[in-house]
Structure formats: C-alpha cells, structure tokens
TORFIMI-953328 format. One record per residue: x, y, z of N, C-alpha, C, O in turn; residue number from 0. Coordinates in Angstrom, 3 decimals. Layout:
BEGIN
- n.c1; n.c2; n.c3; ca.c1; ca.c2; ca.c3; c.c1; c.c2; c.c3; o.c1; o.c2; o.c3; seq
- X; Y; Z; X; Y; Z; X; Y; Z; X; Y; Z; NUM
...
This chain:
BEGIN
- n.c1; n.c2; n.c3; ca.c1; ca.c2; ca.c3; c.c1; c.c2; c.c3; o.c1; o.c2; o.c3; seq
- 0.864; -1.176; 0.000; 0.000; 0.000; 0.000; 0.901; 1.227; 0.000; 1.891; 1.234; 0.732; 0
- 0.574; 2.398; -0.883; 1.277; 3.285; -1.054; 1.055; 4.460; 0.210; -0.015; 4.725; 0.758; 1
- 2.300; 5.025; 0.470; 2.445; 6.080; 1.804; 0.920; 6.840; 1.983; 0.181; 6.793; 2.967; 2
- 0.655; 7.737; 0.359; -1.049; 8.273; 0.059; -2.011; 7.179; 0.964; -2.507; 7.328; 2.081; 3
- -2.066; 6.050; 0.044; -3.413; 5.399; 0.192; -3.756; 5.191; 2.050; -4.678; 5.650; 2.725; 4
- -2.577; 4.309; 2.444; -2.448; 4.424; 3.987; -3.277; 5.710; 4.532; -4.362; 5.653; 5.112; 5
- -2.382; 7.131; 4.156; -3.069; 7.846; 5.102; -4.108; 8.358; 4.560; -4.546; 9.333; 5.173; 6
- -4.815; 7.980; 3.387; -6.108; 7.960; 3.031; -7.131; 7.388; 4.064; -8.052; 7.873; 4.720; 7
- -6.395; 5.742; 3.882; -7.235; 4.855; 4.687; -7.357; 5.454; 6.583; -8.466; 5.534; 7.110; 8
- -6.367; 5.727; 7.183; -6.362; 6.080; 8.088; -7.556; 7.403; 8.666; -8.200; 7.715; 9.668; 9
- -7.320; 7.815; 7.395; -8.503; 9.078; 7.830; -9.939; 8.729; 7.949; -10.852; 9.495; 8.256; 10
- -10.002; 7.669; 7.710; -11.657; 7.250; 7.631; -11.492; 6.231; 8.563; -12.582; 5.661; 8.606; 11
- -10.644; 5.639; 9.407; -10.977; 4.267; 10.186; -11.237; 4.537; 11.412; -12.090; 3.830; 11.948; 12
- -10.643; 5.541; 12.156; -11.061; 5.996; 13.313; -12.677; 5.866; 13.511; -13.332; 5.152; 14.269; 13
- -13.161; 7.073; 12.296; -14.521; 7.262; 12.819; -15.484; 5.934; 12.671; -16.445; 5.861; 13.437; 14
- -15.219; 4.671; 11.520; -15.559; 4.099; 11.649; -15.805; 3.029; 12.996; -16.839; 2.654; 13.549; 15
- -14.303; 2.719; 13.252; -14.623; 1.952; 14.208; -15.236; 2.390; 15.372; -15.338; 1.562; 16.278; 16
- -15.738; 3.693; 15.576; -16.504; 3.693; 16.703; -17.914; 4.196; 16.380; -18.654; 4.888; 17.080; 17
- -18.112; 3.695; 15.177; -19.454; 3.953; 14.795; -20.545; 3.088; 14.628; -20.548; 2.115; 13.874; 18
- -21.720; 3.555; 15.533; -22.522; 2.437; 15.849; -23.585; 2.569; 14.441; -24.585; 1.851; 14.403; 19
- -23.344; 3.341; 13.535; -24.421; 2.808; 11.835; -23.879; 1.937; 11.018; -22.984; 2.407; 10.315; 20
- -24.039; 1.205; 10.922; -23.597; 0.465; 9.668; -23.035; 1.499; 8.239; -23.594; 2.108; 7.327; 21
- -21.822; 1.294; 8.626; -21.211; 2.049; 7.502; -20.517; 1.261; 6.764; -20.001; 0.216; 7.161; 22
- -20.433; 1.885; 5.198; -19.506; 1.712; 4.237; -18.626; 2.501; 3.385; -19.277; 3.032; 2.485; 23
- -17.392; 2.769; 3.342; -16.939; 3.541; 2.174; -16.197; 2.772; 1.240; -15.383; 1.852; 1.323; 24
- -16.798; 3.519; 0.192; -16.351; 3.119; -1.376; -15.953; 3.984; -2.020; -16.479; 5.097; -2.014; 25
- -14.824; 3.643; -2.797; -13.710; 4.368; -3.523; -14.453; 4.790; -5.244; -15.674; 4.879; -5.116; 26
- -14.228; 4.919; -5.981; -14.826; 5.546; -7.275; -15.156; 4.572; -8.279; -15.597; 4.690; -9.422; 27
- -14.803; 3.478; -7.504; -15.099; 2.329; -8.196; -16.347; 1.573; -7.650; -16.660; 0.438; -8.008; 28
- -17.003; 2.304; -6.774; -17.958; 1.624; -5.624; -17.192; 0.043; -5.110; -17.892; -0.967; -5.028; 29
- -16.132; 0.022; -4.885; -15.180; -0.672; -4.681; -15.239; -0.279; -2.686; -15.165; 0.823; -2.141; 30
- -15.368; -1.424; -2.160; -15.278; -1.524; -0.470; -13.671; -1.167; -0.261; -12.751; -1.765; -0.820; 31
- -13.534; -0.028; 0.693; -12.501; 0.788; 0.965; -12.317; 0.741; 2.319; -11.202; 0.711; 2.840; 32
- -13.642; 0.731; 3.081; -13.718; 0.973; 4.864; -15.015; -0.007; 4.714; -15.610; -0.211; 3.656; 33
- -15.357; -0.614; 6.076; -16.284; -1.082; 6.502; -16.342; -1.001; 8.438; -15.317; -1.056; 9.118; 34
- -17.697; -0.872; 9.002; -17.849; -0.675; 10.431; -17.962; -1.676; 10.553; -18.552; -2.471; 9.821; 35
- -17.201; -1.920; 11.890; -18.535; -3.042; 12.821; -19.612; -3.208; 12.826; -20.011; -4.368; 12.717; 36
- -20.551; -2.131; 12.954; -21.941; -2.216; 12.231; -21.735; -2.732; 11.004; -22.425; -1.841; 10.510; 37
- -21.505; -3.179; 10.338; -21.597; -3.110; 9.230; -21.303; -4.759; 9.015; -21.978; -5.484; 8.284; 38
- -20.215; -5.156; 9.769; -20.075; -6.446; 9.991; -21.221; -6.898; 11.439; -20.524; -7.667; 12.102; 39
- -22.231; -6.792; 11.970; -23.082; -6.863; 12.497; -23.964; -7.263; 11.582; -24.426; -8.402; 11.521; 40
- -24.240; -6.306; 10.809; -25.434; -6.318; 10.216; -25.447; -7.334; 8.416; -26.461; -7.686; 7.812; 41
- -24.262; -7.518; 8.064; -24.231; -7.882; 7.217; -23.703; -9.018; 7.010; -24.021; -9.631; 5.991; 42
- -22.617; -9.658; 8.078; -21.718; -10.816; 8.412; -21.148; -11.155; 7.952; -21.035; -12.334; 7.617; 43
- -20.062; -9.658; 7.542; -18.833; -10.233; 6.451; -18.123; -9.144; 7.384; -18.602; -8.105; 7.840; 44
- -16.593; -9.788; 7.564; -15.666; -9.306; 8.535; -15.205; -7.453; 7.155; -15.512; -7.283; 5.975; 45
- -14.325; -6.413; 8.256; -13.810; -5.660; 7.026; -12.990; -6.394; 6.114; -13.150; -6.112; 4.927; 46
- -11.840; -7.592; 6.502; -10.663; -8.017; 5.899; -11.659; -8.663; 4.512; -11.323; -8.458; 3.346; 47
- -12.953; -9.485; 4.908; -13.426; -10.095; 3.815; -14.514; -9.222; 2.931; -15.287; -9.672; 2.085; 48
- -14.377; -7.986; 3.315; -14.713; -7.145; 2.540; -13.845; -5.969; 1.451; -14.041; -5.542; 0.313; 49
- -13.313; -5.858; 2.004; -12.488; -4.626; 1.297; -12.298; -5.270; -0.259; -12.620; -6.390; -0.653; 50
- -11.840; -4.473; -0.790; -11.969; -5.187; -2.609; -12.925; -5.425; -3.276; -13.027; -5.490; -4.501; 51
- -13.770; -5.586; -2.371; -15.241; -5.959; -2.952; -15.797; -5.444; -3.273; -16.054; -4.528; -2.492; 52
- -16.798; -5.365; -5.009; -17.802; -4.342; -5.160; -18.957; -4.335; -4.170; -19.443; -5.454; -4.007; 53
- -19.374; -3.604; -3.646; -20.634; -2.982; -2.777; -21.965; -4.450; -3.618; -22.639; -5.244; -2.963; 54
- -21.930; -4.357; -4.753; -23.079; -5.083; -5.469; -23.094; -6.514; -4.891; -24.086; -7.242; -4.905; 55
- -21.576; -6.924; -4.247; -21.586; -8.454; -3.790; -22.554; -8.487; -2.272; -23.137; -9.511; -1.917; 56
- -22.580; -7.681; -1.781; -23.276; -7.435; -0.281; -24.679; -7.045; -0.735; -25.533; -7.323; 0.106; 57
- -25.013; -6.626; -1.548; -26.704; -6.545; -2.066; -27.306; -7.443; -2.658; -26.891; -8.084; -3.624; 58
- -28.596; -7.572; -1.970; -29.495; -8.349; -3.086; -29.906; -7.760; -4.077; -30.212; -6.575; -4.202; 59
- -29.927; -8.994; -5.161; -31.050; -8.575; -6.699; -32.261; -7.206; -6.118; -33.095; -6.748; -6.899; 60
C-alpha cells in the first residue's frame, strides 16, 4: 500500500470503528474501501473479507 493510500485509509478508520451505523466507504469504483462493525453486524462479512469488494456483492437482486 502506497504512503497516500495508507493515510487515506487512516482518515476514515477511526470514525468508523466507533461507529454504531452500519457504515460503508467506497472508492470511485464503488469498490469496499472501509467497513464498520456495524456493518459487519449487520451484514456478516468481517472488514478483511470485505475490502476489494464491489458494494453489489453485499446486495441483493
């Protein structure tokens, strides 16, 4: 991961992890970038087995 992306990622994980909504951020690709605990609550996919993932794999038809 490049020096950028890191402190990209960093800027958004804080607030996540102490956020009780089910959150997601996606990059311009609607590509999984961040995911909450809520989010792994509510959906039952850890962040590690999310990230990379288009958003469309976690939705139904």
């Amino acid at each position: 991961m490049s020096a950028t992306r890191a402190a990209d990622a960093a800027d958004f994980r804080g607030p996540l992890d102490i956020s009780r909504a089910a959150t997601v951020v996606l990059d311009g690709r609607d590509t999984v970038v961040g995911w909450s605990p809520a989010a792994t609550a509510l959906l039952g996919y850890s962040p590690r087995e999310a990230a990379g993932r288009p958003l469309s794999a976690f939705l139904g038809p």
